[in-house]
C-alpha positions as CSV (number, residue, x, y, z in Angstrom):
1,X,-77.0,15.8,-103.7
2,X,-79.8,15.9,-106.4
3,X,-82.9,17.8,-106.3
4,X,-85.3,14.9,-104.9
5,X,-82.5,14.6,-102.1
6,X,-82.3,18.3,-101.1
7,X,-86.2,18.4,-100.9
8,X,-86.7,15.4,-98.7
9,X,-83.8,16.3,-95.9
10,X,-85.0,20.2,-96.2
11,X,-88.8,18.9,-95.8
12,X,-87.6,16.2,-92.9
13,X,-85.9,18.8,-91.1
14,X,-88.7,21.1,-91.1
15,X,-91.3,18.6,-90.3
16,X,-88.4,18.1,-86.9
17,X,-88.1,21.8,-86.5
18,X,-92.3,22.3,-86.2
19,X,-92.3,19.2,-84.4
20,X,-89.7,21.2,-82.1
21,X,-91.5,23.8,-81.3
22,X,-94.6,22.3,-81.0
23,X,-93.3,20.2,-77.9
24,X,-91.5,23.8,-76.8
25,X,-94.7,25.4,-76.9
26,X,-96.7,22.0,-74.9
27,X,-94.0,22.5,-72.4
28,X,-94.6,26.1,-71.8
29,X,-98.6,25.5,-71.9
30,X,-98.1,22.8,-69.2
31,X,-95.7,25.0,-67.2
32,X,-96.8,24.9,-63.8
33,X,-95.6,28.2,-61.5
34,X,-96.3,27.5,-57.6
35,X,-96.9,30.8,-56.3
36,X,-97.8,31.8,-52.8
37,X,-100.3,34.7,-51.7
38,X,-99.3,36.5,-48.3
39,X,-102.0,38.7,-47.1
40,X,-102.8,41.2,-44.3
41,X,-106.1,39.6,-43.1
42,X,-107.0,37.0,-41.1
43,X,-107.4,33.5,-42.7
44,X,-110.8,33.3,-44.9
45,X,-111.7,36.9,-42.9
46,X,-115.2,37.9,-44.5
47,X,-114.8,40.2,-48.1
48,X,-111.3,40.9,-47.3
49,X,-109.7,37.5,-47.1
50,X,-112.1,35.5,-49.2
51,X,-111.6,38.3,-51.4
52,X,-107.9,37.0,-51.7
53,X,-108.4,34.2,-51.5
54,X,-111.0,34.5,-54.9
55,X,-107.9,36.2,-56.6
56,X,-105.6,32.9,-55.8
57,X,-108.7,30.6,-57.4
58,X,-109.0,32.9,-60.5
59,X,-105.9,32.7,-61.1
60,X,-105.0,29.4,-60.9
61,X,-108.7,28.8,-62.9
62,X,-107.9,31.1,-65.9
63,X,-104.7,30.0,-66.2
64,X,-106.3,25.9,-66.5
65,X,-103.4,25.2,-63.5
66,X,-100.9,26.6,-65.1
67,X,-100.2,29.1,-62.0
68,X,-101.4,27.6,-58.8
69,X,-101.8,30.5,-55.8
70,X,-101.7,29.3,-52.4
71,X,-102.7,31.6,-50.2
72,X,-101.8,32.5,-46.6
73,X,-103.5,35.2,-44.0
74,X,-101.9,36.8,-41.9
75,X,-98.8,35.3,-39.8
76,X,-99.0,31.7,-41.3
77,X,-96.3,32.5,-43.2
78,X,-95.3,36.4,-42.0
79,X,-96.9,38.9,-40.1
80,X,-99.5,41.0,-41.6
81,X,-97.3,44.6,-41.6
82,X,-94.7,42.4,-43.1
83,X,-96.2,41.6,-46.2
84,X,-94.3,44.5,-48.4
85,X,-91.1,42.8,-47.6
86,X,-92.5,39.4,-48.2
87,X,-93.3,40.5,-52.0
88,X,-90.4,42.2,-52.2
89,X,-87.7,40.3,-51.4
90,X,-89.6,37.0,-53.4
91,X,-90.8,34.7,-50.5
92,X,-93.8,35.4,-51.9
93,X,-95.1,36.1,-55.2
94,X,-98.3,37.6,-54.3
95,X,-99.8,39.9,-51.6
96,X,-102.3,41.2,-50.7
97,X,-103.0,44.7,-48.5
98,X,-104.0,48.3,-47.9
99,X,-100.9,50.7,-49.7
100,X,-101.7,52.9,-46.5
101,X,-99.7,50.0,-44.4
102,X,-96.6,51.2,-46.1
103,X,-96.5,54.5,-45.7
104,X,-93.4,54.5,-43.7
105,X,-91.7,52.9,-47.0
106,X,-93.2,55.4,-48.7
107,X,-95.5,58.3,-47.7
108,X,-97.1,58.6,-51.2
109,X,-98.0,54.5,-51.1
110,X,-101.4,56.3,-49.2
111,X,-102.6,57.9,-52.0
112,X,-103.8,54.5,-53.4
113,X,-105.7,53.2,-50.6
114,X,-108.0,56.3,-49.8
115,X,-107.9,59.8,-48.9
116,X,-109.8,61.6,-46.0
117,X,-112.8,63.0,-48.2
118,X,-111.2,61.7,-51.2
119,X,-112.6,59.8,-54.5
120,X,-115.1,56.9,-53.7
121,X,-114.7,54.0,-54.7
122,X,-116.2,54.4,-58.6
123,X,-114.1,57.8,-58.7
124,X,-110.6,56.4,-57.6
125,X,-111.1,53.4,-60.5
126,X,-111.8,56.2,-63.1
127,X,-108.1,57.7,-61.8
128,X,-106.6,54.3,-61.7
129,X,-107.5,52.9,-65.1
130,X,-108.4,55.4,-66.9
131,X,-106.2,58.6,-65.5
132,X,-102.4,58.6,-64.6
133,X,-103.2,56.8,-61.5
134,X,-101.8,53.2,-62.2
135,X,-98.5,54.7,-63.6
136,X,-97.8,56.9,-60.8
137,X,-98.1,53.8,-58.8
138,X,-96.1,51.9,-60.5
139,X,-93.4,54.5,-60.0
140,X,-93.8,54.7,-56.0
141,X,-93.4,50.7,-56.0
142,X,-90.6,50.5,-58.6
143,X,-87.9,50.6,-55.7
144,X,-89.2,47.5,-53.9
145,X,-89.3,45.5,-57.0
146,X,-93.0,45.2,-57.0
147,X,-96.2,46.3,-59.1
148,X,-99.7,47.0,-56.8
149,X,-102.9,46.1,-58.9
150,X,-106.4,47.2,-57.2
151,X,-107.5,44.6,-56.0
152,X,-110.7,44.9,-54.2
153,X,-112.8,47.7,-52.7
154,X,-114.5,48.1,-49.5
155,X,-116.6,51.3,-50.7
156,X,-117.5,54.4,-47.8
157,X,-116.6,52.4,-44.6
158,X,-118.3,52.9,-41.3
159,X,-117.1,56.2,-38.7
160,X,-115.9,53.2,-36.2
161,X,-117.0,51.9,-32.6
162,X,-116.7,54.1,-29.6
163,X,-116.8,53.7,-26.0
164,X,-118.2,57.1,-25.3
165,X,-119.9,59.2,-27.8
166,X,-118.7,62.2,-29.7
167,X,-120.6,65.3,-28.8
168,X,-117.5,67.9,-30.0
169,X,-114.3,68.1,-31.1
170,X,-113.3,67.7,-26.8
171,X,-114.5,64.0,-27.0
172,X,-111.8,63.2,-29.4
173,X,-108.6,64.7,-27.3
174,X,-106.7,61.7,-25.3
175,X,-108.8,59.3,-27.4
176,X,-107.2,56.0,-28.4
177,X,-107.9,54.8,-31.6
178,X,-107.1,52.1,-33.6
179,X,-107.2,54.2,-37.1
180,X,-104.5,53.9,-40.1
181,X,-103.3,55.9,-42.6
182,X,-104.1,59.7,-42.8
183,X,-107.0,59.6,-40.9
184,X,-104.9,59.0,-37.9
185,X,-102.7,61.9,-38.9
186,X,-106.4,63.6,-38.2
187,X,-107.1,62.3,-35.4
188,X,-103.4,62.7,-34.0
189,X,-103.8,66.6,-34.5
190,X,-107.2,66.9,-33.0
191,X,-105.3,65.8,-29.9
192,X,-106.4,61.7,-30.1
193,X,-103.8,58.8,-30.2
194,X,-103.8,57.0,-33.4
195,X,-102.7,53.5,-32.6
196,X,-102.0,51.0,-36.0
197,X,-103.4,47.7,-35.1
198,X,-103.8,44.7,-37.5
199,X,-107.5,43.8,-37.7
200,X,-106.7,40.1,-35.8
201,X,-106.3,42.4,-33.0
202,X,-108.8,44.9,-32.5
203,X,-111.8,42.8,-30.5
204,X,-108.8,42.1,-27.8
205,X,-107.2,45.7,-27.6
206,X,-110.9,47.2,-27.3
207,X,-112.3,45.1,-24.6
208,X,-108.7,45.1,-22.8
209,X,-109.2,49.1,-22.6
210,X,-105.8,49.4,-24.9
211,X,-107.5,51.2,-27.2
212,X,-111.2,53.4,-26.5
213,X,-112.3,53.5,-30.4
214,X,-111.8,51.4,-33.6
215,X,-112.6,51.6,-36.7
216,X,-112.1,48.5,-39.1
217,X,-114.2,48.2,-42.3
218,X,-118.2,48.6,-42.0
219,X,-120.6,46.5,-40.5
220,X,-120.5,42.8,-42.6
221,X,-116.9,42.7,-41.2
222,X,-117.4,44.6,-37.8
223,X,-120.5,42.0,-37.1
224,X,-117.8,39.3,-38.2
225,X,-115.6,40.4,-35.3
226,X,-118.2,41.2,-32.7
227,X,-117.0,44.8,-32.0
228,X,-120.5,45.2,-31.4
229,X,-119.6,43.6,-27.6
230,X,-116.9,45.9,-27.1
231,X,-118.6,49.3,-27.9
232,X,-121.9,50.4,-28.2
233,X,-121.6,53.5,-30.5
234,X,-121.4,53.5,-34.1
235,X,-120.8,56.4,-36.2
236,X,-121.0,57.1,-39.7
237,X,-119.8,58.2,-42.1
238,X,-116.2,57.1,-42.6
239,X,-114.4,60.2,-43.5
240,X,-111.1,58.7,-43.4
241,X,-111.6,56.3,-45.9
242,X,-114.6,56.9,-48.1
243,X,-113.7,54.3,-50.7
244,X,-110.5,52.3,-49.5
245,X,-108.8,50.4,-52.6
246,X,-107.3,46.6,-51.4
247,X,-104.6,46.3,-53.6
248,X,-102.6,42.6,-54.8
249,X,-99.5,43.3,-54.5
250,X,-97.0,41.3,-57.4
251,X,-93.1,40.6,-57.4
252,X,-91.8,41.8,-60.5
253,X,-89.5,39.1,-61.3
254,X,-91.6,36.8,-60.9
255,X,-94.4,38.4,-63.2
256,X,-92.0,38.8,-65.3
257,X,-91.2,34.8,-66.0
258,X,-95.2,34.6,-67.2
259,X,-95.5,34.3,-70.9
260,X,-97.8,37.2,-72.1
261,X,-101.0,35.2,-71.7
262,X,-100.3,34.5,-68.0
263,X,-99.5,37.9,-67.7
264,X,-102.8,39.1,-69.0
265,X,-104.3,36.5,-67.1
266,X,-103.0,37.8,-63.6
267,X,-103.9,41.3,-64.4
268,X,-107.3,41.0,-65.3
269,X,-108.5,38.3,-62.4
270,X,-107.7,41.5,-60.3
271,X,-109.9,43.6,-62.2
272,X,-112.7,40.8,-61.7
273,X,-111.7,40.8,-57.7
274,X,-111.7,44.6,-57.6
275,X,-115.1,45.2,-58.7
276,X,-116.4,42.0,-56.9
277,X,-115.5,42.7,-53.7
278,X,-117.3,46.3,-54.0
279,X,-120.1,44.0,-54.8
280,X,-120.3,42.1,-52.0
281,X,-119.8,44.6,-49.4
282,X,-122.8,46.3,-51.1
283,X,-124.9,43.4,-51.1
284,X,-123.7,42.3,-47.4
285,X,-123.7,45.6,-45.1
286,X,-127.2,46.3,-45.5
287,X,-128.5,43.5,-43.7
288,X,-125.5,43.1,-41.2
289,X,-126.0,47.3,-40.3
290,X,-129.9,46.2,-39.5
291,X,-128.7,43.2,-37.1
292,X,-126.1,45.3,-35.5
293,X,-128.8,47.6,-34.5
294,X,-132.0,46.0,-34.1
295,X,-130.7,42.4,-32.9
296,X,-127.3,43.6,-30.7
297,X,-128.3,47.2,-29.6
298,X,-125.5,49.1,-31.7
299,X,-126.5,53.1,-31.4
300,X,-125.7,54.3,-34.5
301,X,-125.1,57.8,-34.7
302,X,-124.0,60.6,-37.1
303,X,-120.4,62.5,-36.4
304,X,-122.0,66.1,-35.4
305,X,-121.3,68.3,-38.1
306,X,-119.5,70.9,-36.5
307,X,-116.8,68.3,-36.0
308,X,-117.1,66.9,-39.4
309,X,-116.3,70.4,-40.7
310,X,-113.1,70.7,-38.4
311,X,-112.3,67.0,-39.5
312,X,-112.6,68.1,-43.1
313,X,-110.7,71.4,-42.6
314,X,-107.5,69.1,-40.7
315,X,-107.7,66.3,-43.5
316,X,-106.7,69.0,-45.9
317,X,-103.9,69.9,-44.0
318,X,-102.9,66.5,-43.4
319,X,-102.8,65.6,-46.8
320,X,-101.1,68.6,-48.3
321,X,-98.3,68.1,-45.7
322,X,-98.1,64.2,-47.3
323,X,-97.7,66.0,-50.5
324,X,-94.5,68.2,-49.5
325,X,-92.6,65.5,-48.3
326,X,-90.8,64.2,-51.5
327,X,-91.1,65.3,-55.0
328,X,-92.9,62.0,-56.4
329,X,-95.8,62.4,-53.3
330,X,-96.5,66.2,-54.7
331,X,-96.9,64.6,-57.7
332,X,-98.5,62.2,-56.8
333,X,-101.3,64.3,-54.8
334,X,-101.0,66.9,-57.9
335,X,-102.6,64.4,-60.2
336,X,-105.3,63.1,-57.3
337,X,-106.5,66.1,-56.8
338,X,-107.3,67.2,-60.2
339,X,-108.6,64.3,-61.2
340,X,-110.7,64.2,-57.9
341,X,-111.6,68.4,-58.7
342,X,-112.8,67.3,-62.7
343,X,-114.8,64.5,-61.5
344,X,-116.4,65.8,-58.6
345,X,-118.3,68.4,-61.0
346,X,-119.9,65.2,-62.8
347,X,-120.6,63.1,-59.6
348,X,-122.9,66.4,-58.2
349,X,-125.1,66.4,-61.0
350,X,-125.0,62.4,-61.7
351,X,-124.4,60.2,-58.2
352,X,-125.4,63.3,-56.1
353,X,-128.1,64.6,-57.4
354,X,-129.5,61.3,-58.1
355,X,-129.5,60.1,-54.7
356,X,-131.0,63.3,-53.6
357,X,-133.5,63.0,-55.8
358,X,-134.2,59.5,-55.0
359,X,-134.6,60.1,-51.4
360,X,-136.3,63.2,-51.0
């Protein structure tokens, strides 16, 4: 083979080698992963499932098609407790939830929803992001096969709605109430029934008598349901969860199969989701507080204070016990509560004192 000869086939064959790739790399671009998004919430359900249902549009958006979300509320495709194990065993890709829901999976899944006078909302993100929140987390999920992103967050929530008001700590023994997580740990030990009702449920069970008390997000969603017809008092503020993270939960197989841009893609639509669904409930419950009050008759009222201390005084107790139960949950709390102890000294002479200042 003479020179001329060696330099055309070696130039032909890399002109068919780039040409190669080139289709390998259209292919991948016009790859087209059908995903599906299971979610605890009823369908299209005000901030919580539109707020899923804006994670499945930014997604498939970024990506120009490339992943398309459909997404489901709950029981259209499973029930809403059973969304874990939808994620987990792949039927669906995508869910999304309250980590509190699967604390019987495991107890330190809680710490990423909220804490009973835990972080707010702008504190827990700080942890999350920029502390050793997010790897922790990853480390609690790593047995189902899943990763939890945050994923939305409702900010301090509402007390809940009561059929008879709370004068003292008495009012709360032999109450029923609809109340998840660690709050209802609280309530449990004051003597009160915690009963773990999805939110599809709560206008029935209230009105039916099955329950005496609920508490569910704050007032753009409780006006949504009309708990405003099946109890007259409202109290504030929600100690229980005073700055709730939603949280997407993604099969790791199947995040896996993304190329790196998809990847990136996935991970930072939740970080747009998460901060605009704190958005939204900020700009919504105003004006859905002063119609619950002024257009439906809601008495809102403040938890007294002496039973706000006890509440605070049983939440600690409640939480440390959460934190002896395994080895990874007393790590878990370890690195909440000294993150929540550092920041705290900031947010009293920033948030704190602000508002103070701003209102007195």
């Amino acid at each position: 083979m003479d020179r001329r000869d060696f330099l055309k086939k070696t130039a032909t064959g890399t002109v068919a080698l780039g040409a190669g790739l080139g289709v390998a790399a259209a292919a991948e671009a016009k790859a087209e992963f059908k995903w599906k998004m299971v979610t605890t919430w009823p369908k299209n359900f005000p901030g919580l499932g539109t707020g899923a249902n804006k994670l499945g549009e930014l997604i498939t958006e970024m990506s120009g098609g490339r992943i398309r979300v459909k997404v489901y509320g709950a029981k259209e495709l499973v029930p809403a407790f059973e969304v874990m194990d939808a994620v987990s065993r792949g039927t669906a890709e995508l869910g999304h939830g309250a980590a509190y829901y699967w604390k019987g999976k495991a107890p330190a899944a809680q710490f990423f929803s909220t804490m009973p006078f835990g972080m707010n909302a702008q504190e827990f993100s700080g942890w999350i992001y920029h502390g050793d929140g997010q790897a922790l987390w990853d480390e609690v999920y790593a047995p189902f096969g899943v990763l939890g992103r945050p994923a939305g967050n409702t900010g301090v929530q509402m007390g809940g709605w009561f059929n008879r008001e709370i004068n003292s700590l008495a009012d709360l023994k032999g109450l029923k109430m609809r109340i998840p997580g660690l709050g209802g740990e609280v309530l449990k030990r004051l003597g009160g029934t915690p009963v773990n009702l999805p939110g599809g449920e709560l206008f029935t069970a209230l009105t039916s008598g099955t329950i005496d008390a609920t508490e569910w997000v704050g007032p753009y969603n409780d006006l949504a349901f009309g708990l405003y017809k099946a109890a007259k008092y409202y109290y504030y503020p929600g100690f229980h969860e005073p700055g709730t993270c939603l949280e997407v939960l993604i099969n790791k197989e199947a995040y896996a199969a993304l190329p790196k841009d998809l990847q990136s893609i996935v991970m930072n639509a939740c970080k747009v989701v998460n901060q605009d669904m704190l958005a939204e409930y900020t700009a919504r419950n105003p004006g859905a507080l002063k119609q619950l009050v002024e257009e439906h008759g809601a008495k809102l009222l403040p938890f007294p204070a002496d039973v706000l201390q006890q509440l605070r005084k049983v939440s600690a107790e409640v939480v440390a016990d959460v934190a002896a139960e395994d080895e990874l949950s007393a790590r878990v709390y370890q690195s909440y509560n000294n993150f929540l102890q550092a920041v705290r000294v900031f947010t009293d002479v920033s948030e704190l004192a602000y508002l103070q200042a701003r209102d007195a």
